[in-house]
PALO-473809 format. One record per residue (C-alpha): residue in one letter; x negated, y, z negated. Coordinates in pm, whole numbers, plus 32768, in hexadecimal, padded with zeros to 4 digits. Each point is the difference from the previous one (the first is absolute). Example, Ala and Ser with C-alpha at 12.3 -4.5 7.8 and 13.67 -1.06 7.14 Angstrom:
BEGIN
a7B327E3E7CF4s7F7781588042
% end
This chain:
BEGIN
x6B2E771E7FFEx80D380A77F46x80C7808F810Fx80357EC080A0x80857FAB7EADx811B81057FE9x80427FA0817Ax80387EBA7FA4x80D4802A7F02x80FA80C38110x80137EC880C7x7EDA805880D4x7EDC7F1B801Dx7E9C803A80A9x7EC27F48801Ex7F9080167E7Cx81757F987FACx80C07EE180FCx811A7F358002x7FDA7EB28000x813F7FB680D0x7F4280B38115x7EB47F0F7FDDx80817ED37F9Fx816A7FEA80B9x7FCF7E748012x7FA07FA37EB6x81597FE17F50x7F847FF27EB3x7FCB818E8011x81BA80098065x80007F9A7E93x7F3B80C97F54x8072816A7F99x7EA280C1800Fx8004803C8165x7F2381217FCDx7EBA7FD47F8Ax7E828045803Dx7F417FC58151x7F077ECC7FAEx7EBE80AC806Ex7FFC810D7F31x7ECE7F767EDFx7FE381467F53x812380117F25x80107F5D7EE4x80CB7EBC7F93x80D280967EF2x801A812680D0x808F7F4B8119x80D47F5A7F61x80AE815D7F62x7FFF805F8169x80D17EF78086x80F880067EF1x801F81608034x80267FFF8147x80E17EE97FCEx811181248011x7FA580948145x808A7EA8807Ex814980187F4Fx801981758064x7FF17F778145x80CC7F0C7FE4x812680D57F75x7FC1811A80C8x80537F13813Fx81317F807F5Cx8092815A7FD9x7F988081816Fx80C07E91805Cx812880417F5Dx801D81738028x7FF07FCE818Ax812A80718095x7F9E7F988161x813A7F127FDFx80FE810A8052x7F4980528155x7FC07E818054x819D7FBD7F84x804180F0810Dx7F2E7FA38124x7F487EAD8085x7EE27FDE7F4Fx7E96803B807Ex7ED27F6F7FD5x7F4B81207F49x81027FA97EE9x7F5C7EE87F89x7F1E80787F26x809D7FA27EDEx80877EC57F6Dx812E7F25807Dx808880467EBDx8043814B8053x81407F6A80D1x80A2800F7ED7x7FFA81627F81x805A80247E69x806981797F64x7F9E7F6D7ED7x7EB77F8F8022x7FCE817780CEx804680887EBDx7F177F237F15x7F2880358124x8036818F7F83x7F9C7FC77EA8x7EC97F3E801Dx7F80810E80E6x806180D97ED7x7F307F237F4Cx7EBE7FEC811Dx800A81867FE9x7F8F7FFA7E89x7EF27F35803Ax7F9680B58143x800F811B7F21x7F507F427EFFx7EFC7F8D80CCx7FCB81898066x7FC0805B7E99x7ECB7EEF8007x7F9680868110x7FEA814C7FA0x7F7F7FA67E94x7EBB7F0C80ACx7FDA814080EDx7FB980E57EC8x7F317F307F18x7E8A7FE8804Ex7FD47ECE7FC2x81587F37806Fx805C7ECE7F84x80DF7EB58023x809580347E8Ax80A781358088x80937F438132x80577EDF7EF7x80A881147EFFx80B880B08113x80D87EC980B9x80097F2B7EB8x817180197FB4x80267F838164x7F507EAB7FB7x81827FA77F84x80B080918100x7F847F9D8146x800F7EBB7FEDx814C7FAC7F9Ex80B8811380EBx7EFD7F3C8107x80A27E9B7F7Bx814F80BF8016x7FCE8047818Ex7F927EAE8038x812A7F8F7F7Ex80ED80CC809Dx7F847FAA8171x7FC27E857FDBx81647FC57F8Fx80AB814F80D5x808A80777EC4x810081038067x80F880FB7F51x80C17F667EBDx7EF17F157FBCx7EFB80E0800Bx80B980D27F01x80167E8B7F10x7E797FC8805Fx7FA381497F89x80F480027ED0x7F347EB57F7Ax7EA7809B803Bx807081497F39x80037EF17EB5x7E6E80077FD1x7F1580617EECx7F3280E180B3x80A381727FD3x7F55808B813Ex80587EE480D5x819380177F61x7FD68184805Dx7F9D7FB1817Cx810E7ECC8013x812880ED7F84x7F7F812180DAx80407F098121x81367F897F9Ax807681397FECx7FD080308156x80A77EE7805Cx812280517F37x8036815180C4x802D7F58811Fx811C7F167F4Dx809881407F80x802880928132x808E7ED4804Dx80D9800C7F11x807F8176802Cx80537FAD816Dx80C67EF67FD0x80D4807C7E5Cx8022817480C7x80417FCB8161x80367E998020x7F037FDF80E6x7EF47EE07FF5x7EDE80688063x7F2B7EB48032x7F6D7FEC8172x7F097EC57F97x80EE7F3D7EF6x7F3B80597EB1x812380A07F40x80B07F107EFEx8138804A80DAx80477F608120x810780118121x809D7EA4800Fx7F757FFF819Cx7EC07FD77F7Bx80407EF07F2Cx80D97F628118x7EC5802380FDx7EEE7F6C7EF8x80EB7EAD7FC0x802080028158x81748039805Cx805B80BB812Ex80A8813A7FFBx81337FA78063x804A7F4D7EF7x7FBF81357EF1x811680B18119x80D77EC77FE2x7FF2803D7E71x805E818B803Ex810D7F9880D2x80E97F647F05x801581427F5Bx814F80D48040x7F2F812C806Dx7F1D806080DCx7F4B81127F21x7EBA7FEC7FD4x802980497E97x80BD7F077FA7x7F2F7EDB80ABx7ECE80AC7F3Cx80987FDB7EE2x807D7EB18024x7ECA7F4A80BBx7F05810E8059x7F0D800C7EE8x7F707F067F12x7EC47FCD7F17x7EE17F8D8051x7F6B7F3C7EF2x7EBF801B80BFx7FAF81317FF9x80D180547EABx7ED680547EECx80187F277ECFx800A812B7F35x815380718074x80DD7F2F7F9Dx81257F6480B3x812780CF7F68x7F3A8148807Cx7FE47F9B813Dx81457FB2803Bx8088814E7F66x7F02809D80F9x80A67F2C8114x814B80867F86x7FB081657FDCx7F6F7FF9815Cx81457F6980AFx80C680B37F44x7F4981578084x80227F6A813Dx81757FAD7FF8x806A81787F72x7EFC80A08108x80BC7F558125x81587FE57FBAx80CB7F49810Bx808A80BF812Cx81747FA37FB0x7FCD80867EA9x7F68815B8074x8107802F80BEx81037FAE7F37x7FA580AC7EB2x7F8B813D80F1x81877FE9807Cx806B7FE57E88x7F27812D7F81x809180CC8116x81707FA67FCAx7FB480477E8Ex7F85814B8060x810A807580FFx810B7F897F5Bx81507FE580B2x7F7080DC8112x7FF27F72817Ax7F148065811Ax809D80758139x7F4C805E8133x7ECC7FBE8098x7F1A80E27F16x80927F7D7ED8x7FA47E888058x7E9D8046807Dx7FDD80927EA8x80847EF67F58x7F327F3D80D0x7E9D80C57FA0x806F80187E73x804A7E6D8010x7E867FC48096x7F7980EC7EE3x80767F3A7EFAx7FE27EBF8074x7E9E80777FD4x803580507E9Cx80A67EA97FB9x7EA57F637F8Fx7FB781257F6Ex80F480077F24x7FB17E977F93x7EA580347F87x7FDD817D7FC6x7EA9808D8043x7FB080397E8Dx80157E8D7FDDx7F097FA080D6x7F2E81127F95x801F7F577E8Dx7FA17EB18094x7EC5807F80B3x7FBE80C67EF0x7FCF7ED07F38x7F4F7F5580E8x7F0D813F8037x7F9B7FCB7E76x7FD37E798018x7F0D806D8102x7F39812E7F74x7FDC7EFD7EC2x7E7A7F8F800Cx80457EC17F58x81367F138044x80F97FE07F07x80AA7EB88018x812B80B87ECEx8027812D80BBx7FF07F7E817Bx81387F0A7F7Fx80BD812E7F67x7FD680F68121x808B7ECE80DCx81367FA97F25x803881858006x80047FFA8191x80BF7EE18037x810580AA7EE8x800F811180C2x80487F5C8165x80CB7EEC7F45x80F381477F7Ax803880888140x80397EA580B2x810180047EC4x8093814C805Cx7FEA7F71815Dx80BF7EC68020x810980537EACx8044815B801Ax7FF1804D8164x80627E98808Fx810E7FC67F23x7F8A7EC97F6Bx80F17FC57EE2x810E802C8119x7F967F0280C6x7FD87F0F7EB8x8144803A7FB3x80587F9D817Cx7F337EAC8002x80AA7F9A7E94x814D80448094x7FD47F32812Fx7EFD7F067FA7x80597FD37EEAx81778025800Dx802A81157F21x8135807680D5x80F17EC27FBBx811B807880A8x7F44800C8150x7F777EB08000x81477F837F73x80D080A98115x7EC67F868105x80507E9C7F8Cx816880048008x7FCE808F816Fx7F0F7EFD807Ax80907EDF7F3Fx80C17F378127x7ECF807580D6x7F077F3A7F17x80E37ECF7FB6x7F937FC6815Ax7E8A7FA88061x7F498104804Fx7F9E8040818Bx7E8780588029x804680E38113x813080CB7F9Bx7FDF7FC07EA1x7F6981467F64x811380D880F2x80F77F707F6Bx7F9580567ECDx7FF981528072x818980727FF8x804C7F687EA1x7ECC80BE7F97x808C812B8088x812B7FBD7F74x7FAC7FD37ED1x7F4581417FEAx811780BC809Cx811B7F6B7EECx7EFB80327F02x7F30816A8026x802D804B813Ex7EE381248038x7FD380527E7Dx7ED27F3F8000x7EC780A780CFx7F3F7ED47FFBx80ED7F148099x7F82806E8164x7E967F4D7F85x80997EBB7FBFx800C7EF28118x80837EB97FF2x7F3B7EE4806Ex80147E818069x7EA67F878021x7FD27E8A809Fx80C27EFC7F54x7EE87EF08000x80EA7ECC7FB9x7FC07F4E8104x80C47EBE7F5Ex814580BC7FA1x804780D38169x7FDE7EAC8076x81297F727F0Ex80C1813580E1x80307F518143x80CD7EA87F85x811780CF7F43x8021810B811Ax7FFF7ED1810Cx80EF7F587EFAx80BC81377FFCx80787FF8817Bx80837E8D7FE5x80BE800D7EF9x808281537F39x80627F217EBBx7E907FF67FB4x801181627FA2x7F7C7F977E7Cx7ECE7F558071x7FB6810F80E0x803680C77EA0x7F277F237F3Bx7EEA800E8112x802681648044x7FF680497EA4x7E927F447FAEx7F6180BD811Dx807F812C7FAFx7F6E7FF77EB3x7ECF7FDF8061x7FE980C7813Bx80E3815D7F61x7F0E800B7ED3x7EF3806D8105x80B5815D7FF4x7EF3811D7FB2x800081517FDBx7EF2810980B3x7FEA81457F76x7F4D811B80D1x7EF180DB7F55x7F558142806Fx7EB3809C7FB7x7FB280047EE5x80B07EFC7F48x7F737EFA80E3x7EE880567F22x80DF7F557EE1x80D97F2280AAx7F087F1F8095x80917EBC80A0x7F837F4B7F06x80FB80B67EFBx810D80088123x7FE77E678033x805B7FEC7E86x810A808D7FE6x80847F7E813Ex7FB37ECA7F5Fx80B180717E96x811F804F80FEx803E7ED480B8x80167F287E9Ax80F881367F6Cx80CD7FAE815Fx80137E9D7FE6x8078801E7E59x810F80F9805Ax80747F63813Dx7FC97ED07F28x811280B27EDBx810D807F810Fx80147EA9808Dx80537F867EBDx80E681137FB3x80B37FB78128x80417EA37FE4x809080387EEFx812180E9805Cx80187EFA8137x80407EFA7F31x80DB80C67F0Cx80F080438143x801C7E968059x80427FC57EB3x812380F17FF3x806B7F8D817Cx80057EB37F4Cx80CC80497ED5x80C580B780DDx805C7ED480D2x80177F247EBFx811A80D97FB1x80B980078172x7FA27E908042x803A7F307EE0x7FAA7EB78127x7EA58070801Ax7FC5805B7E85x7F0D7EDB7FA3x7F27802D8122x7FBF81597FCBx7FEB7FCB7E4Ex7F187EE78066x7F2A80D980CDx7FEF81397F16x7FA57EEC7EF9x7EBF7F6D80CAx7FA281608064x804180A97E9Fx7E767F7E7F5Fx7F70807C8158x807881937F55x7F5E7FBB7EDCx7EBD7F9E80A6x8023812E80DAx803181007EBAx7EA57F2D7F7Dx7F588080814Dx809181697FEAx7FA3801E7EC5x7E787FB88024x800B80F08153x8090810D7F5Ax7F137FC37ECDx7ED8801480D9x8074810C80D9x803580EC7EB6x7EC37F6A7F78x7F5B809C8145x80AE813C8062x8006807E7EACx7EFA7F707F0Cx7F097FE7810Dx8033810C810Cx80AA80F97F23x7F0A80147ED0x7EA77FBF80FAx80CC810C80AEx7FF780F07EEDx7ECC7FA47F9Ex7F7D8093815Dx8099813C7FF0x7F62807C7EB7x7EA87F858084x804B80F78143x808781137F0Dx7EAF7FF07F1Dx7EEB7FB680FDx7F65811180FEx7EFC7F108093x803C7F2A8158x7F627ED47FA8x80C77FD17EC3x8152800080C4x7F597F1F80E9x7FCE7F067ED2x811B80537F4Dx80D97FA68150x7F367E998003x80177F977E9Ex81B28076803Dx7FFD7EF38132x7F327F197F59x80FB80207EBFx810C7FCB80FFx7F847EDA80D0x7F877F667E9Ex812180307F1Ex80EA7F7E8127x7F517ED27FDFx7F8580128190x7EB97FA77FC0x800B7EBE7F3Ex803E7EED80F1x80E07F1C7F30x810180F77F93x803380788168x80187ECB8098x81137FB47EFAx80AA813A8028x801B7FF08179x80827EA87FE8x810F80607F02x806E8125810Fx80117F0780FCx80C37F157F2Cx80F681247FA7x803480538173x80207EAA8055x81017FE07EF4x80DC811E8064x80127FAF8177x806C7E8C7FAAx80D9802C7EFCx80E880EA80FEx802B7ECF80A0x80AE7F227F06x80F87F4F810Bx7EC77F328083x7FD07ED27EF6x7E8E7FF9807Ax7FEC814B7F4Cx80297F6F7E74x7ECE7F17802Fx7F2B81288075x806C80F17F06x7FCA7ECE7EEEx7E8D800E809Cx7FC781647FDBx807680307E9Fx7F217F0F7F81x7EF1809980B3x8052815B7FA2x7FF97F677E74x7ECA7F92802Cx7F5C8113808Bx80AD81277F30x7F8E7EFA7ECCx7EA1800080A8x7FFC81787FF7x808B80457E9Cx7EE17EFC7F98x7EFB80D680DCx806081507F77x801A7F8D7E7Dx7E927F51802Bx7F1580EF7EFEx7F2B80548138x810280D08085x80E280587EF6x7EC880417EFAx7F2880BA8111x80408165807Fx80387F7D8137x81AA80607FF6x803680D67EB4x81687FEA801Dx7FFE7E95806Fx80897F7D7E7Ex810680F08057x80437F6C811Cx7FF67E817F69x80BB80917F01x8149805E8119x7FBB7E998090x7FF87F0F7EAAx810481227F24x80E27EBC7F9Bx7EB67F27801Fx80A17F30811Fx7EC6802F80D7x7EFA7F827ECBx81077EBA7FEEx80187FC8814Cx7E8580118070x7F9C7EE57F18x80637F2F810Ax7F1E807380F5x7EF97F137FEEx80C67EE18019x80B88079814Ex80D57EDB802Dx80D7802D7EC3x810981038091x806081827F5Dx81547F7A7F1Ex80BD80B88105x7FF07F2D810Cx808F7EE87F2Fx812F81117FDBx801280298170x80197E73802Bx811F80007EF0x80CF8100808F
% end
């Protein structure tokens, strides 16, 4: 009896001891009930209270059983034959669940038969204490497995749980990290034992992917995921991640992982890491991955530096001298990633890693410390990387003097160049080549091949998209042929459409590995879009500048023909009279463009400017400059006023009203010409008094929004002309006092 008891409690049953799932498989109240192992019904000469110890004794065979098949289940590694070759039907022996193969629950699987060998063992000392008493007992079977009364069960409730639901790799690591908080110090002991097995599995994980950059996740447990695998579960096609790669202006791997290839999964993320570690463990990882595979191009072209470095002013000649140029060049390109993450490095960050995972207990302080320290270290040498070795400050210096206009004298000689071109409208098909030769021009008068980064600046007309103006282009050109005195409409048209179809000029600027890393196209778009609006407000300024020494010369043409022709005198003193309010409404519009344009270039680009450099002098850590560069386009976009809706609608009107202005009022001789100006002054006073009483409202001038924006009101209302003039603006029908002037004279 006794035997069959110790049997029994190894999962074995007999005819003394049976399992009621084999006698009664139709009654479905025994499904529900957990004593599955008890005594045969015929046996009359044991008694009550006996049998009843029996059966809860026994009561542990069951969940040894139980647990026992779990582990051989999950520790089957059958899969990687079946993966291989067409399954056969001797393979289905075990469950359908088995399709679905888990590392983790292979390695919890590992612990509780860890756990199943103690009380085999267990189970063996009972055995051989019965077999030396004389008299043997149940107390001594009862003494011996009693501490296992608390831990069967719930590991048993723990299995359960983990196949109904298919728990699988990150939450099977949260599951058991709730069932370690309990009260019972045996069952906590078992619990953390198992986690910790799980949690070797995630730090291997984990030194695949912060050492090598590899991920190492065949059944998508791991909290990091390659964005395919997202893509496939929501059920896009592949094609489309490719389409997303494709906009990228590289074809390196590296730098498409970096951008789109890995994400978090939130699934399979334990609770008890917490959101900032696991993106510094995404970081680290693509970071490894980007200084492990450096592009091609860049191989090869810091290989060609190092040896030019190294053999000085010395050429090759001959045959044998360029095959060993040749072999050296492949040798270091070798070294090239290398030299980006030194060995020692690596062996620091598994080194780490190695002492997370020798820990017996996890340490939610110390697992986030050892992570920071990782990501510091790839985060340093993806510094050392992209500044030092890419020339990233170069290439700042490059976009701030083209985007955003840094180098004056260019952009003012590339507007004097193309100004008869874009007085013109704009031709969608020819339009950006002949942009082309003032650009070159401009850079040839200017610099000529000073500047290094000139060569990675394009100019660009994208699609105009005013469907309503290129339309307005057909009746003057049509008009044109009939009848040449038309030449000012044609002027006026011209003029509108050109406004609005030159301002689509853009700049492209073309990065290498690795600062497409930094430059994303994201960044790139803004300050192609800071660019444009710096375009229009100097193009805006010339214009204005040179209607003004137009007019002056037909002034002094006039006075000089006042003095040759006394006949003709009153017409042309008439004329300078009607004309001479038009100069002082012109000096009103100068003077808010070049108070804006200062406000810009040097309170706003200059000291955000400045502000940038000293963050790239003090920090060491890639992600810093990466949010340092954001919060200096943000400061740029905001303090320009680009992103509040009101002001920029008012600020592109007032360009267009200035442009407008100056290509009408070089037309004086048409009397058609006085009306229209009359129009546009009063609309440039309203808006520039619409502006002043934007800007002086205390949510901009009170917030931090524009700190130098009261210095900037200040320019604008020094005389406090502005403050006396914008009290009108609410009531927009009582004119500025200087139209009544204009009417006067």
């Amino acid at each position: 009896m006794l035997h069959e008891l110790l049997l029994a409690l190894l999962g074995y049953t007999g005819d003394l001891i049976i399992d009621e799932r084999d006698h009664h498989k139709s009654s479905l109240a025994s499904e529900s009930d957990d004593r599955h192992f008890k005594l045969a019904p015929d046996i009359s000469f044991v008694e009550r209270s006996d049998r009843d110890l029996i059966e809860r004794i026994i009561t542990l065979g069951f969940y040894y059983r139980e647990l026992d098949r779990f582990a051989t289940e999950s520790r089957n590694l059958s899969w990687i034959r079946s993966s291989n070759s067409s399954p056969s039907p001797s393979d289905s022996e075990f469950p359908s669940s088995k399709a679905k193969p888990s590392v983790y629950r292979r390695a919890i699987a590992n612990g509780i038969v860890e756990i199943l060998a103690v009380y085999r063992s267990a189970v063996l000392h009972i055995e051989q204490k019965l077999l030396a008493e004389t008299v043997p007992i149940l107390a001594t079977v009862t003494q011996g497995l009693n501490k296992f009364f608390v831990l069967m069960p719930p590991l048993h409730d723990l299995v359960l749980e983990i196949d109904r639901d298919d728990i699988r790799g990150g939450q099977l690591l949260n599951l058991l990290h709730k069932r370690c908080h309990c009260g019972v110090p045996e069952l906590q002991t078992c619990i953390q034992r198992l986690l910790w097995h799980g949690h070797q599995v995630m730090y291997n994980q984990l030194a695949a992917w912060m050492v090598y950059g590899i991920l190492q996740d065949q059944h998508g447990e791991f909290f990091i995921r390659r964005q395919e695998d997202r893509d496939v579960e929501h059920g896009s096609s592949l094609p489309d991640t490719t389409e997303k790669f494709a906009h990228l202006s590289t074809d390196d791997t590296s730098l498409t992982d970096w951008h789109l290839g890995f994400h978090i999964s939130l699934d399979m993320l334990p609770e008890y890491i917490h959101m900032r570690v696991a993106e510094s463990v995404l970081f680290a990882g693509k970071a490894i991955r980007v200084l492990r595979n450096p592009s091609p191009a860049f191989r090869f072209h810091d290989a060609i530096d190092h040896q030019q470095m190294s053999r000085g002013s010395q050429k090759i000649q001959g045959f044998t001298g360029r095959f060993s140029f040749q072999k050296e060049l492949l040798i270091d390109t070798k070294l090239i990633g290398e030299e980006l993450l030194p060995q020692s490095e690596a062996d620091k960050i598994e080194a780490m890693l190695l002492d997370l995972k020798e820990s017996s207990e996890f340490h939610k302080r110390s697992f986030e410390c050892a992570v920071d320290s990782i990501r510091a270290i790839a985060a340093s040498h993806l510094w050392q990387l992209v500044v030092v070795r890419a020339d990233l400050n170069g290439h700042l210096k490059a976009l701030k003097d083209y985007f955003l206009l840094a180098k004056g004298d260019f952009f003012q000689c590339f507007l004097e160049e193309s100004r008869q071109l874009m007085r013109l409208p704009p031709r969608q098909s020819t339009a950006e080549a002949d942009l082309m030769i003032p650009f070159q021009l401009a850079a040839l008068k200017t610099f000529s091949e000073e500047d290094k980064h000139f060569s990675r600046v394009s100019l660009r007309m994208p699609s105009f998209g005013f469907t309503v103006k290129s339309s307005q282009v057909v009746a003057p050109k049509a008009k044109d042929h009939t009848d040449r005195n038309s030449s000012s409409a044609l002027s006026n048209a011209s003029s509108e459409i050109s406004l609005d179809g030159w301002d689509g000029i853009a700049l492209e600027y073309s990065v290498d590995w690795p600062l497409e890393l930094f430059f994303t196209q994201e960044v790139l778009s803004k300050y192609r879009r800071v660019f444009q609006y710096l375009l229009r407000l100097k193009r805006t300024q010339m214009e204005l500048e040179k209607s003004w020494a137009a007019v002056m010369h037909q002034d002094h043409t006039d006075f000089a023909k006042q003095r040759n022709d006394r006949v003709n005198c009153p017409v042309s003193q008439q004329r300078r009279q009607r004309f001479r309010p038009m100069w002082r409404v012109r000096e009103h519009m100068a003077f808010l463009i070049r108070n804006l344009q200062f406000y810009i270039q040097v309170d706003v680009i200059e000291s955000q400017w400045n502000v940038l450099q000293a963050h790239i002098q003090d920090s060491h850590d890639f992600t810093e400059l990466v949010a340092f560069h954001q919060e200096y386009l943000s400061a740029l976009i905001s303090q320009s006023f680009l992103d509040i809706g009101s002001v920029s609608r008012i600020l592109d009107g007032i360009m267009k009203l200035c442009l407008q202005f100056c290509w009408n009022i070089e037309n004086q001789e048409n009397s058609s010409n006085t009306s229209k100006l009359e129009h546009i002054t009063e609309e440039f006073n309203k808006k520039s008094n619409s502006l002043y009483t934007i800007l002086r409202s205390s949510r901009l001038a009170g917030s931090q929004r524009a700190p130098f924006l009261r210095r900037f009101l200040l320019r604008l209302n020094f005389n406090s002309f502005f403050e006396a003039t914008a009290r009108g603006v609410l009531n927009v029908v009582r004119p500025r006092p200087a139209i009544p002037v204009l009417n006067q004279q």
